[in-house]
PLY file of the C-alpha trace (Angstrom):
ply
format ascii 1.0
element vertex 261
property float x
property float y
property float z
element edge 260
property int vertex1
property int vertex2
end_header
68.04 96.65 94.01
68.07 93.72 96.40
66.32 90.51 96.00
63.86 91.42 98.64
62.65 94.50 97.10
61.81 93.00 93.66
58.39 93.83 92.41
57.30 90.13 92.78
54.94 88.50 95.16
56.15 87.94 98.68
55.91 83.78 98.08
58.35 84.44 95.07
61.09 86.48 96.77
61.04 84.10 100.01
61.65 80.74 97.52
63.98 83.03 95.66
66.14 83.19 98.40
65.42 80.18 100.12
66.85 79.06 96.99
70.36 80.42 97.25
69.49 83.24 94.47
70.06 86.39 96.85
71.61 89.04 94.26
69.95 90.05 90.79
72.65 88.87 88.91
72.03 84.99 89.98
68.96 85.26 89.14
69.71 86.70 85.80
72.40 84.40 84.79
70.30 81.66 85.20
67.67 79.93 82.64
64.20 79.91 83.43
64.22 75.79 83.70
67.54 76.49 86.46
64.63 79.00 88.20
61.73 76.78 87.55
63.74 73.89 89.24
64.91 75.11 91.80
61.79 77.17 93.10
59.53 74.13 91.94
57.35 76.40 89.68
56.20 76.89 86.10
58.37 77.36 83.53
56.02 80.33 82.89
56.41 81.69 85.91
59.83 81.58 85.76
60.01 83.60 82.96
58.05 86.49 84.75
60.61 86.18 87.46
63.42 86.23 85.24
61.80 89.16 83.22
61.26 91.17 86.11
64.53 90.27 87.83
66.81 91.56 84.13
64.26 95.11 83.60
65.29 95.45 87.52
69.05 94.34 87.36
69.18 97.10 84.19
67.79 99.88 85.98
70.19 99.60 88.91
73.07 99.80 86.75
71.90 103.06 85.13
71.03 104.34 88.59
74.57 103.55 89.22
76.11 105.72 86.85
79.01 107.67 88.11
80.94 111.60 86.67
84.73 111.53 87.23
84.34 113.97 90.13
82.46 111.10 92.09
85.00 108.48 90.98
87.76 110.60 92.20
85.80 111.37 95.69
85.74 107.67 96.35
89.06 107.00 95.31
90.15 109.62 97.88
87.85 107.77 100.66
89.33 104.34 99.90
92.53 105.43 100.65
91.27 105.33 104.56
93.04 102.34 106.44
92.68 100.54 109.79
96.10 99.99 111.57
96.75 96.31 112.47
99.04 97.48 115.23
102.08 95.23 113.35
104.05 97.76 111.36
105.21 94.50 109.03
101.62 93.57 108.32
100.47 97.11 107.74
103.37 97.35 105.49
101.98 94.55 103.66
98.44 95.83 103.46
99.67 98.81 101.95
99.16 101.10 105.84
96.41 98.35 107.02
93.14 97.30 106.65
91.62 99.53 103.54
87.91 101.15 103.43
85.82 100.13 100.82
87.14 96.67 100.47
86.61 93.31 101.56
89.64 92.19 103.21
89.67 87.75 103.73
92.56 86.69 105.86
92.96 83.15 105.78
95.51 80.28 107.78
95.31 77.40 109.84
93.64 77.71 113.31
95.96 79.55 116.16
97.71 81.62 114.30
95.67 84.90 115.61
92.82 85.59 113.57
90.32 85.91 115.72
92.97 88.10 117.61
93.26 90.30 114.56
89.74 90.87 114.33
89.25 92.40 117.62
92.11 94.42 117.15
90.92 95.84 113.93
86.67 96.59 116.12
88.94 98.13 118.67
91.63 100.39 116.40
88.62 101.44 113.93
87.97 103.58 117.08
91.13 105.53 117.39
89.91 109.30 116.94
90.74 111.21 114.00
93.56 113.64 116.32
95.35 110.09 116.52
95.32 108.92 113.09
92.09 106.86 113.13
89.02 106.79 111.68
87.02 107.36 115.31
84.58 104.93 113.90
82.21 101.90 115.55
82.71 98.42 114.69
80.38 95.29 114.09
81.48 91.89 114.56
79.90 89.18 113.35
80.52 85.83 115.07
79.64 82.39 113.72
81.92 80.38 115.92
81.35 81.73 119.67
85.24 82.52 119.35
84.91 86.48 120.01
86.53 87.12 123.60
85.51 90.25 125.10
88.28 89.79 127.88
90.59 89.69 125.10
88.96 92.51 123.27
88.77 94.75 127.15
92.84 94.08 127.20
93.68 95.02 123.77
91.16 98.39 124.15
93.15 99.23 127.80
96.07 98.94 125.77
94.89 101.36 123.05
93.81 103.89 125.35
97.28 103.38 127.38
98.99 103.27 123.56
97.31 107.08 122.88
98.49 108.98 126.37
101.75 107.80 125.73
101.10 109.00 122.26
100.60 112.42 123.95
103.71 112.22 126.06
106.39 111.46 123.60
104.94 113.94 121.22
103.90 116.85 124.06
100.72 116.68 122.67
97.71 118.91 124.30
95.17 115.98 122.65
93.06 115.20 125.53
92.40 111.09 125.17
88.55 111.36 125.79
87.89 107.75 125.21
87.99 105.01 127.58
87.88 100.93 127.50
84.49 101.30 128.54
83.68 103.48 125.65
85.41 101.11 123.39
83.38 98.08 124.18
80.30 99.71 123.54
81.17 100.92 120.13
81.78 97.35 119.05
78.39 95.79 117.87
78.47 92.41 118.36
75.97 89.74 116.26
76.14 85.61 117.37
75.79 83.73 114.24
74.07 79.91 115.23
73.28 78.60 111.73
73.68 79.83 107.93
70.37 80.78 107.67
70.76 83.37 110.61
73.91 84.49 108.67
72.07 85.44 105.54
69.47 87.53 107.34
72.26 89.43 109.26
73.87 89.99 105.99
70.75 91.43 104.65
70.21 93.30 107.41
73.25 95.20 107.49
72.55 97.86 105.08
69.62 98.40 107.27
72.03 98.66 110.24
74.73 100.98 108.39
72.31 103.26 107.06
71.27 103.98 110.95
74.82 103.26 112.58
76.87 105.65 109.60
79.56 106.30 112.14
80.48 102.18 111.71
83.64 101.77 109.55
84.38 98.10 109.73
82.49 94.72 109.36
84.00 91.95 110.75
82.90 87.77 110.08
84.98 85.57 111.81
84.40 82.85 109.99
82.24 83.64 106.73
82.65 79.64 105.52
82.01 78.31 109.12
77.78 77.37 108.74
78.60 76.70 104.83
81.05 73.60 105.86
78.27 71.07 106.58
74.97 70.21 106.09
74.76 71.65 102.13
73.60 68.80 100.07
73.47 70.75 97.36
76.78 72.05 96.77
75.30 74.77 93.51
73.03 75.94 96.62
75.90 76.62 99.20
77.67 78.52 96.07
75.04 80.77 94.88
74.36 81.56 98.29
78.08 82.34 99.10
78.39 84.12 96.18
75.35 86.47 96.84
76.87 87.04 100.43
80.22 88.29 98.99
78.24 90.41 96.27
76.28 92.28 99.13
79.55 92.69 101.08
81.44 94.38 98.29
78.35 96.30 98.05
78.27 97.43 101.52
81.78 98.47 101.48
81.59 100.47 98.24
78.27 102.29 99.51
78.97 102.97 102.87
82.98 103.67 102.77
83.98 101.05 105.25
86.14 97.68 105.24
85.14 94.02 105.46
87.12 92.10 107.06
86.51 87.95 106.95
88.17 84.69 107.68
0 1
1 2
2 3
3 4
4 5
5 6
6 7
7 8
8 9
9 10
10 11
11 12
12 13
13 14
14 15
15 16
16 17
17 18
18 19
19 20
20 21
21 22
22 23
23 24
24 25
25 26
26 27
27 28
28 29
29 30
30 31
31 32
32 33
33 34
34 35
35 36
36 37
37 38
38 39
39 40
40 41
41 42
42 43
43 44
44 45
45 46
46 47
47 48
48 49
49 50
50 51
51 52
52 53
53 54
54 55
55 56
56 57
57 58
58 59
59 60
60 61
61 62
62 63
63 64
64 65
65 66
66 67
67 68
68 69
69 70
70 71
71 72
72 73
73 74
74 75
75 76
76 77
77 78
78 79
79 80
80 81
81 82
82 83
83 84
84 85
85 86
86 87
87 88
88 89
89 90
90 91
91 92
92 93
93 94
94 95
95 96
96 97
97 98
98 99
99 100
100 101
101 102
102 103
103 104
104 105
105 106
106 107
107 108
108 109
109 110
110 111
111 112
112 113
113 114
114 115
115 116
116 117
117 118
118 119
119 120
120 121
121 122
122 123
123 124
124 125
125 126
126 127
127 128
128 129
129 130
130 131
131 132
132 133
133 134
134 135
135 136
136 137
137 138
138 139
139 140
140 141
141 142
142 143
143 144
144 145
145 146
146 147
147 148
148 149
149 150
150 151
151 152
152 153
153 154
154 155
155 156
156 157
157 158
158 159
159 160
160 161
161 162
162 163
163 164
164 165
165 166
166 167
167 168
168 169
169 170
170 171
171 172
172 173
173 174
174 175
175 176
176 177
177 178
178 179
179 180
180 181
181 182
182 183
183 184
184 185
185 186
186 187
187 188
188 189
189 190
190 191
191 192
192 193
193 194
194 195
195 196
196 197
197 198
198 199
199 200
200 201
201 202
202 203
203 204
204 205
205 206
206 207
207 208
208 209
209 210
210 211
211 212
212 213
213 214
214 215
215 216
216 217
217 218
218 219
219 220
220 221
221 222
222 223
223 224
224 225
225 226
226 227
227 228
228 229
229 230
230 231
231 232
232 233
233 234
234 235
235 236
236 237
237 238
238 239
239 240
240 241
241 242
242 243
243 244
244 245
245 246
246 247
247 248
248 249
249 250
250 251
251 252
252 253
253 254
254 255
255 256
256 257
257 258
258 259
259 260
């Protein structure tokens, strides 16, 4: 259960998160005089949050309880992978980019990230017949970096990548999609402050659950709106933290990778 769904009033949740305390186990691994602090309440009231918030935390781990076939089913999922298009990094990666994981690639600036990002929203859609996933992509973008130029090239190249896929193998695969068709499979979501951030986050399960067909998440950069303007440094880490927790999350429910800088 989310933080927004808890079984307290609406003023409650909204300084709850406000608050950086956007998962159940923040809440629940802090005191009631961290909570009372921090939402400027009661140190009774506190306690009913914190009462409500454990009873809630305990029945989503029971609801979460799992029989070896399911374990097995999602091991078999996870071993789904995105290409990178560099046999040396997929190498590395194990084949590429792996569902049901949250992938951070990190480095100084220019050394392609941003370009490996679009690569992965546009190779996410190579159809099954070719080795892909034939999923959709969303790409989250707190920097204004995303190039759709860039990303047009890289999806011409694709396309030209599968027909002479077809050639050199003889293939009767007919290559139905198109750079057009690309594009518009690649959701894209511009991030202006950190507060805008956390409400995309929280609106992705939303998304997912209407969008199944997406099998990729990428935030280019997920510390971007976190590198200034936190005075409270606790604050910027709970609310980090809670982002992280509902990407794991997201992966794990919905079968797809997350892929940050």
């Amino acid at each position: 259960m989310e933080v927004s769904k808890l079984p307290i009033s609406a003023t409650q949740r909204g300084k709850l998160i406000s608050a950086g305390y956007t998962s159940l186990s923040s809440i629940c691994s802090a005191s009631s005089s961290d909570i009372s602090r921090d939402l400027k309440i009661s140190e009774t009231e506190a306690v009913e949050i914190l009462k409500v918030a454990s009873n809630s935390w305990c029945q989503s781990i029971l609801n979460c309880t799992q029989t070896a076939w399911d374990m097995l089913q999602e091991e078999q999922e996870s071993l789904a992978r995105i290409t990178t298009s560099c046999a040396d990094l997929d190498n590395i990666l194990g084949g590429g980019i792996g569902c049901r994981e949250v992938t951070e690639i990190g480095g100084v600036p220019g050394i392609g990230k941003t370009q490996l990002g679009i690569q992965l929203a546009v190779n996410v859609q190579i159809p099954v017949e070719f080795g892909g996933l034939g999923g959709k992509a969303i790409y989250i973008d707190t920097e204004g970096s995303f190039m759709v130029e860039r990303a047009l090239q890289i999806a011409e190249a694709c396309v030209e990548d599968m027909l002479e896929y077809n050639r050199f193998l003889r293939n009767d695969c007919q290559v139905k999609t198109q750079p057009k068709d690309i594009l518009e499979n690649i959701f894209y979501f511009r991030i202006c402050s950190y507060t805008e951030q956390s409400a995309v986050i929280n609106y992705l399960d939303k998304f997912v659950s209407e969008h199944k067909d997406v099998k990729v998440v990428i935030i280019d950069s997920i510390a971007f709106h976190f590198r200034h303007g936190f005075v409270d440094l606790a604050l910027r880490t709970r609310v980090l933290s809670g982002i992280a927790l509902k990407l794991m999350n997201l992966a794990k429910k919905f079968s797809l990778a997350v892929r940050t800088i």
